[in-house]
MIBA-842435 format. One line per 3 residues: number of its first residue (from 0); for each residue x, y, z of C-alpha. Coordinates in steps of 0.05 Angstrom, whole numbers, plus 32768, in hexadecimal, padded with zeros to 4 digits. Layout:
N
NUM	X:Y:Z ~ ...
This chain:
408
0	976D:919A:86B9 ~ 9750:91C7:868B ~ 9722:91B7:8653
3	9733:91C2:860A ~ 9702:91F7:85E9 ~ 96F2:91FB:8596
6	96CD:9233:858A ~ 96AD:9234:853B ~ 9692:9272:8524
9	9678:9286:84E8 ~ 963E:92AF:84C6 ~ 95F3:929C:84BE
12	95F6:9266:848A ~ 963B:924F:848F ~ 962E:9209:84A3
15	9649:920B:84E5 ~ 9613:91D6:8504 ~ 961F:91AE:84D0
18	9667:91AE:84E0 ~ 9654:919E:852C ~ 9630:9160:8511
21	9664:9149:84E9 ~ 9697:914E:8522 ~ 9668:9128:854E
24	965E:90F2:851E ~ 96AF:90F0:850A ~ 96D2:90B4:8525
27	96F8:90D4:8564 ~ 970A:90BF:85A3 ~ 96F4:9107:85C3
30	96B9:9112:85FE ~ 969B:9156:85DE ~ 9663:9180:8604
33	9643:91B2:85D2 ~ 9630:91F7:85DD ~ 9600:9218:85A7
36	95ED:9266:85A2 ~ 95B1:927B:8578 ~ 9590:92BE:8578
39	9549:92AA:856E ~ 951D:9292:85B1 ~ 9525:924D:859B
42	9569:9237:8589 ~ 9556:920B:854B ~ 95A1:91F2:8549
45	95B0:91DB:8589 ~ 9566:91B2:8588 ~ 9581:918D:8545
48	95C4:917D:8562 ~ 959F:9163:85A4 ~ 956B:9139:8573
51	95A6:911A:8558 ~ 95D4:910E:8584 ~ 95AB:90FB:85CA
54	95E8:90E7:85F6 ~ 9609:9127:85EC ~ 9611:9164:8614
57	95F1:919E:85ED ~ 95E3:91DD:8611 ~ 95B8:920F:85F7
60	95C0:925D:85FE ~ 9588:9282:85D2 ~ 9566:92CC:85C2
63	95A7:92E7:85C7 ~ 95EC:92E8:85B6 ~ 9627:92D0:85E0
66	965A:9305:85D2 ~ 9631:933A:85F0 ~ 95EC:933F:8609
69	95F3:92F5:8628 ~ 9640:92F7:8635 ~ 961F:92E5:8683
72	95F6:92B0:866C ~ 9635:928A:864C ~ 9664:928A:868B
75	9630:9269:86B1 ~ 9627:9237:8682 ~ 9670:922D:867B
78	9673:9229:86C1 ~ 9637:91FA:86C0 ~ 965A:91D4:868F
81	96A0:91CA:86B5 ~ 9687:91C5:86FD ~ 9644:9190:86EB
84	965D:9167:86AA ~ 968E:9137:8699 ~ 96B2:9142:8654
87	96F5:914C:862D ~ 96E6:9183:85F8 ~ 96B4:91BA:85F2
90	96A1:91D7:85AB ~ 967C:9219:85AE ~ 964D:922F:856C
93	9642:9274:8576 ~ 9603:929D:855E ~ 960C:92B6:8516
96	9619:92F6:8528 ~ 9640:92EE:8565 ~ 9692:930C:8563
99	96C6:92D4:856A ~ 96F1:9302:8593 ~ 96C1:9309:85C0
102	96A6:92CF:85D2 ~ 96EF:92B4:85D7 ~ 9702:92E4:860B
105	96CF:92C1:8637 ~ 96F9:9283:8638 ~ 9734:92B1:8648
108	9724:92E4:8678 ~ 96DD:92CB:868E ~ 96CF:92AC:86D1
111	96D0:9263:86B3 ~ 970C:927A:8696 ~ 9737:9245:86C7
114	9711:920E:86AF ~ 9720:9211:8664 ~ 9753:921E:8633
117	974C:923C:85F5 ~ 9766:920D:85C0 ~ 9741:921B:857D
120	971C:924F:8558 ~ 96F9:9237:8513 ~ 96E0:9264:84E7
123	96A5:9242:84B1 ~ 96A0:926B:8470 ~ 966A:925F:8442
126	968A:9262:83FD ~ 9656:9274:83D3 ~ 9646:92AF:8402
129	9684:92C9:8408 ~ 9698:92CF:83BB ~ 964F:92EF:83AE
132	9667:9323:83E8 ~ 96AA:9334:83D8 ~ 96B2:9321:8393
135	966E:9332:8373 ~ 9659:9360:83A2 ~ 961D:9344:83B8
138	9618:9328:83EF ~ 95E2:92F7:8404 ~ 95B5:930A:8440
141	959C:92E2:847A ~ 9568:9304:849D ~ 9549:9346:84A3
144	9578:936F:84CA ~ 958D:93A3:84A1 ~ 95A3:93C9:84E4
147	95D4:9396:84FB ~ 9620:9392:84D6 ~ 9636:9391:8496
150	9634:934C:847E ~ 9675:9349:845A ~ 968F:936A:8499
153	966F:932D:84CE ~ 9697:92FE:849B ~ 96DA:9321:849D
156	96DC:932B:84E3 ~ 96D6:92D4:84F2 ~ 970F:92CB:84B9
159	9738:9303:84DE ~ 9734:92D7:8521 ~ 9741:928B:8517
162	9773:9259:8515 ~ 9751:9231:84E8 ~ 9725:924A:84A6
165	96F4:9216:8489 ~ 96D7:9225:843C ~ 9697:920C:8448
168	9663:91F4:840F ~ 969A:91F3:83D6 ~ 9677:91CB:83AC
171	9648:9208:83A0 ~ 9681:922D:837A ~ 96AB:9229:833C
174	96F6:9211:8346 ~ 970A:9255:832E ~ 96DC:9272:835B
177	96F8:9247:839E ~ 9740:9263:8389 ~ 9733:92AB:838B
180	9711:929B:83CF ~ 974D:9277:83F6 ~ 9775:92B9:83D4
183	974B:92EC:83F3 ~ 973F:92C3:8435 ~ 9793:92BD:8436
186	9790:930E:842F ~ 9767:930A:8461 ~ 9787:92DF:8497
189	97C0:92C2:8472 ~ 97D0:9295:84C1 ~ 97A0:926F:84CA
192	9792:921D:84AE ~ 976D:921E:8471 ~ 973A:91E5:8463
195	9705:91DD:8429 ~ 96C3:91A9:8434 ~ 9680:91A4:8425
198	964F:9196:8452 ~ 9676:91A6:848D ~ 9699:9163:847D
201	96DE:916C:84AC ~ 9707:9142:84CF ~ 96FF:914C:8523
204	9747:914C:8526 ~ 9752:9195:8500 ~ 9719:91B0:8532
207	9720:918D:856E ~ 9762:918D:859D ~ 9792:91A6:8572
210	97AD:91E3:85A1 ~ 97B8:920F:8565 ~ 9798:924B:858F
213	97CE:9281:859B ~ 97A4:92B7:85B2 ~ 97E1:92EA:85A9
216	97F3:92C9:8560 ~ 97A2:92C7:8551 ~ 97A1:9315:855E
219	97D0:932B:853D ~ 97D3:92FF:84F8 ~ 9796:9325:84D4
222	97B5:9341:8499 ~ 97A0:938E:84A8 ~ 97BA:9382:84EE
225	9802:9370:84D0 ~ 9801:93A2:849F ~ 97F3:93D9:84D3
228	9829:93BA:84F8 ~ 985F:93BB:84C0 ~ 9849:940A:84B7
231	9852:941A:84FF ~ 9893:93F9:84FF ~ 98A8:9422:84C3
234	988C:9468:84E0 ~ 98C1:944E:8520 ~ 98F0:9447:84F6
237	98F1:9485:84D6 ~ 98EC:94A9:8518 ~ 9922:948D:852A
240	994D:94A2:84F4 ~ 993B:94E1:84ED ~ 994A:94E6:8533
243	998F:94CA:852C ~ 9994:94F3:84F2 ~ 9984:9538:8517
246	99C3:952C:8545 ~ 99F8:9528:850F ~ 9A17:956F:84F7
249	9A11:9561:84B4 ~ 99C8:955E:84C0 ~ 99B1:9529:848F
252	996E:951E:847F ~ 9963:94CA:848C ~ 991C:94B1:8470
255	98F7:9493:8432 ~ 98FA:94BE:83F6 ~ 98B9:94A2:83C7
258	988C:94D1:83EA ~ 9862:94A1:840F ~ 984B:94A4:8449
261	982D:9460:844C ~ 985D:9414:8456 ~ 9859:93DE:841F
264	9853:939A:844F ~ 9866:9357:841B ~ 982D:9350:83F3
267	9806:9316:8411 ~ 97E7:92E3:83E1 ~ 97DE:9310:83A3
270	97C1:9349:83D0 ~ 97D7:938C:83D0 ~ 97D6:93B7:8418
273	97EE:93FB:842A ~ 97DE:9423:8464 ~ 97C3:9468:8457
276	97CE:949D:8490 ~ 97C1:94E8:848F ~ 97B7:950C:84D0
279	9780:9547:84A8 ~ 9739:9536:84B7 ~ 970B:951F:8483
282	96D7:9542:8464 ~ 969C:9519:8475 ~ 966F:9520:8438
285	96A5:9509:840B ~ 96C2:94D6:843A ~ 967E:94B1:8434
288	9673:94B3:83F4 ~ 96B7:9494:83E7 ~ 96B0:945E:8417
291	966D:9455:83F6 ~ 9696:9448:83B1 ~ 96CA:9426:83C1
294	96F0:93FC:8385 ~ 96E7:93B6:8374 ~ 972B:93A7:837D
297	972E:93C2:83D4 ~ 9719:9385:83F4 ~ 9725:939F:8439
300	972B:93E3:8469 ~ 9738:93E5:84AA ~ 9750:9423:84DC
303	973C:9461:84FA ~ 971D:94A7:84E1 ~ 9728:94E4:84EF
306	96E7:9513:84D5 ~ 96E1:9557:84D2 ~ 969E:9565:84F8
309	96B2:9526:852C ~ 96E8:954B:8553 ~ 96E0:9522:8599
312	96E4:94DE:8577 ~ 9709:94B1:854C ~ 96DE:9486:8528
315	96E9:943F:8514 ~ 96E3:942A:84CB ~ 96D7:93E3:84B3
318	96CB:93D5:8461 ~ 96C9:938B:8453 ~ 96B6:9378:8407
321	9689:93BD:83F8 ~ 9666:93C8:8432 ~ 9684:93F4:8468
324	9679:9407:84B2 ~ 9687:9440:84E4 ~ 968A:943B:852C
327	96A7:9469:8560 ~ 96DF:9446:8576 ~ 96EB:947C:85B7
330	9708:94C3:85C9 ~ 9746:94EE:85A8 ~ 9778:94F8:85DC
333	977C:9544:85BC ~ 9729:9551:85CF ~ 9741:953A:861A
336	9752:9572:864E ~ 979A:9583:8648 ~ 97AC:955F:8683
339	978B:9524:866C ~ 97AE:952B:8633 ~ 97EF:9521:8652
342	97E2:94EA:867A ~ 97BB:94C1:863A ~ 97F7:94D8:860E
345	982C:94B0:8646 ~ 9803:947D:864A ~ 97F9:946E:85F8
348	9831:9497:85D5 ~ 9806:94AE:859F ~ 9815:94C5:8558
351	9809:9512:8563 ~ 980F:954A:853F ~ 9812:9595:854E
354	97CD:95A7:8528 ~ 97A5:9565:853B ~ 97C3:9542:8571
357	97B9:94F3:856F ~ 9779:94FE:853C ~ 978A:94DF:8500
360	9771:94B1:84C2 ~ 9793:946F:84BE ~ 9775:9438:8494
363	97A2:93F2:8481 ~ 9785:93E5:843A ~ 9788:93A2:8412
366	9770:938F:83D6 ~ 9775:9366:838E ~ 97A7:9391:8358
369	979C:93CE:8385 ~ 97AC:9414:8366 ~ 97CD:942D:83A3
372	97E3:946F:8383 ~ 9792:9481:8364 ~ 9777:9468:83AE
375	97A5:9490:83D0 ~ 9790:94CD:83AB ~ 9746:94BD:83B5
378	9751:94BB:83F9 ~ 9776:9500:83F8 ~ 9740:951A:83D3
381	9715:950A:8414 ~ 973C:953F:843E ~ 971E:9578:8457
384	9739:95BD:8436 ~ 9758:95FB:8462 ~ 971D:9623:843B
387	96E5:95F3:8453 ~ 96B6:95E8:8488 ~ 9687:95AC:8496
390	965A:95CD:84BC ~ 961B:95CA:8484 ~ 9635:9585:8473
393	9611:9545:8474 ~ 9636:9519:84AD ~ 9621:94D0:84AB
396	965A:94BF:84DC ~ 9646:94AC:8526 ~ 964C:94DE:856B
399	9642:94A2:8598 ~ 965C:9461:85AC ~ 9617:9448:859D
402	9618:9452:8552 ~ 9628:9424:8519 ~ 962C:944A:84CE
405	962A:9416:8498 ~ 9635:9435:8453 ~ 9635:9406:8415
């Protein structure tokens, strides 16, 4: 029989072992082992929880962080866990930094894989923190790693992956304030179970056991995810038409006739989101400078580049609140060999294009009261001319897989 897994993420600050005490304490008929990630060489969190709770199983995993760098040193202690303890539940606290995704595909794919099931991931949002970053626009630090990810963008990315959101330390903002906040968490991830507290105060049964976990559902429920879906669908569509259209003698033209080249998905919550796509490269001076100025009102970008002076890769782009990041995501299909080409272009049926291939910008962007129409045309304005060349250019984007670009 496998044992029930509740995984709680959540940035430095949140609350989450807070949350792990109050769980322990709730009335609840559950045998829970605990298993707590910190990044420092003494893992401050997991010694509080022991202090307090002395018949519990509490394993520590410290100086590094579980969804990468000590991905090895979690499946033993899962397999530790299953193999030399007796217990009904097991509820994970990740590091601060550590990626949701990634630690879940550990109880997934991993070698202890057999012996648990997946059957909630929490996300706890501190309130306070995340109006200052996304509605102020500045965002309270913890720590001194200025190399390390956007904040805004470490926040978004446990919101995007959950079943189940908890607004953490509510009574640290104005009503007003809390409302705008569920909004922008809906536009956000408008699937998952929304709960407000303070002081980590919620009930065991919303956290533990409640086999809400649909990996597939969880994966695909992010807003920009479903928007990007809706556009694809659309482009399909289209193709198919004009397709359809092609083989009649009259030789009608089938297809949208506003000009756009972008989908509309149902507004979500009182956010706006379009999908911008343009298969030109970008000009990467002015590209950085606009993603250094972003409006108020664009809440969120997510999607790939495609930057003049970067031919070989497509780059990743990741804009949460007003702080954005660039990664390389991995190769064109177009810089391959030709006969590499082929077989990639079987294999992933590309968007391609005469003059570019499969390189392309596509970004899903959401936002408050967006002006779709000005964005668009900054965007445009970001496209690199017939007449110009990038070679003298300063290019803040990254060559290597190695390379994280945060521009805010």
């Amino acid at each position: 029989m496998t044992i029930p897994v509740t995984i709680l993420s959540g940035i430095l600050g949140a609350g989450k072992t807070t949350l792990v005490n109050a769980i322990l304490t709730d009335e609840h008929e559950h045998d829970v082992a605990v298993l707590v990630n910190d990044m420092g060489e003494v893992n401050v969190d997991a010694e509080f929880i022991s202090r307090e709770f002395e018949e519990q199983d509490v394993i520590e995993l410290s100086n590094g962080c579980i969804c990468c760098g000590m991905a090895g040193e979690l499946e033993e202690a899962l397999l530790e866990l299953a193999t030399g303890h007796e217990f009904e539940q097991l509820l994970v606290e990740p590091s601060g930094i550590s990626e949701p995704k990634a630690v879940a595909r550990q109880f997934v794919q991993g070698r202890a894989a057999p012996f648990y099931e997946l059957d909630t991931v929490a996300t706890v949002v501190d309130a306070r923190q995340f109006y200052d970053a996304f509605e102020k626009g500045k965002p309270r630090r913890h720590g001194t790693d200025e190399d390390g990810r956007p904040l805004s963008d470490l926040i978004v990315d446990g919101v995007e992956f959950c079943d189940t959101l908890i607004l953490n330390k509510t009574d640290l903002i104005s009503d007003d304030e809390q409302a705008v906040i569920e909004e922008t968490l809906r536009a956000f991830q408008p699937s998952a179970r929304l709960l407000s507290t303070t002081y980590g105060e919620v009930n065991a049964e919303y956290i533990l056991g409640t086999g809400g976990f649909d990996p597939a559902e969880v994966e695909a429920s992010a807003s920009w995810k479903q928007a990007l879906e809706a556009h694809r669908s659309t482009q399909e569509h289209e193709e198919t038409e004009q397709i359809h259209g092609d083989k009649q003698s009259h030789g009608r033209h089938h297809g949208h006739d506003d000009g756009h080249d972008h989908v509309h998905p149902p507004e979500i919550y009182n956010v706006d989101s379009f999908v911008y796509h343009q298969p030109a490269p970008m000009h990467p001076e002015r590209l950085a400078d606009f993603l250094r100025t972003t409006p108020a009102e664009l809440l969120r970008a997510k999607g790939w580049l495609h930057v003049a002076g970067r031919p070989k890769h497509a780059l990743t782009l990741s804009l949460a609140g007003h702080e954005a990041e660039v990664t390389v995501a991995g190769r064109w299909i177009a810089s391959l060999p030709t006969d590499q080409q082929d077989q990639y272009r079987k294999l992933r049926d590309p968007n391609w294009t005469e003059e570019y291939g499969d390189r392309e910008t596509q970004i899903v962007c959401i936002g408050k009261s967006l002006d779709e129409q000005a964005l668009k045309r900054e965007l445009d304005a970001c496209l690199l001319e017939e007449t110009e060349s990038v070679e003298a250019a300063d290019n803040p984007f990254p060559v290597s897989e190695r390379e994280r670009v945060r521009l805010s």
